[in-house]
Phi, psi and omega in degrees: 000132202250130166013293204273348147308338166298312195286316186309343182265317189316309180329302188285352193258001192260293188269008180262352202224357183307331193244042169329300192320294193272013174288300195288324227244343180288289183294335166317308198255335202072355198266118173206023165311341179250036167227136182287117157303313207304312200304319145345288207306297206290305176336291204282352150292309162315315179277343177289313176280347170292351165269340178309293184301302156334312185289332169294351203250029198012038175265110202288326174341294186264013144306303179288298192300299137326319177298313189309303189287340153310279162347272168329260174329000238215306169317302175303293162342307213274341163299313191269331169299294188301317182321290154331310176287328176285345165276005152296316148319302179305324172317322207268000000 
């Protein structure tokens, strides 16, 4: 395995996995009114198409990572969409 594949999976396992924390700090708290859906939304486009992209390149690194990280984001959103709508509710 040559270097800069090394550094490209680290990268991708860095950033696929960065957005644990508050994935974990969400469930936790319930608290996520000062978190952007919209920022999710664009997030889980970007990675969508880099998997996309991947997928053309047959490259699994960003395949994989990128899917993950879709995934993951993917979580989140559906955590801040739900969250908003029952506090709306509650609201009512």
């Amino acid at each position: 395995m040559e270097l800069e594949e090394i550094i490209g999976i680290v990268a991708g396992v860095l950033t696929t996995f960065a957005v644990l924390p508050q994935i974990i700090k969400a469930v936790r708290t319930r608290a996520v009114k000062d978190v952007s859906p919209y920022m999710f939304i664009i997030l889980c486009c970007g990675v969508g198409l880099w998997t996309v992209y991947g997928i053309f390149k047959m490259d699994w690194p960003i395949i994989v990572t990128n899917g993950v990280s879709f995934i993951l984001n993917a979580v989140m959103l559906y955590i801040v969409v739900g969250s908003s709508k029952k506090q709306q509710k509650e609201k009512c």
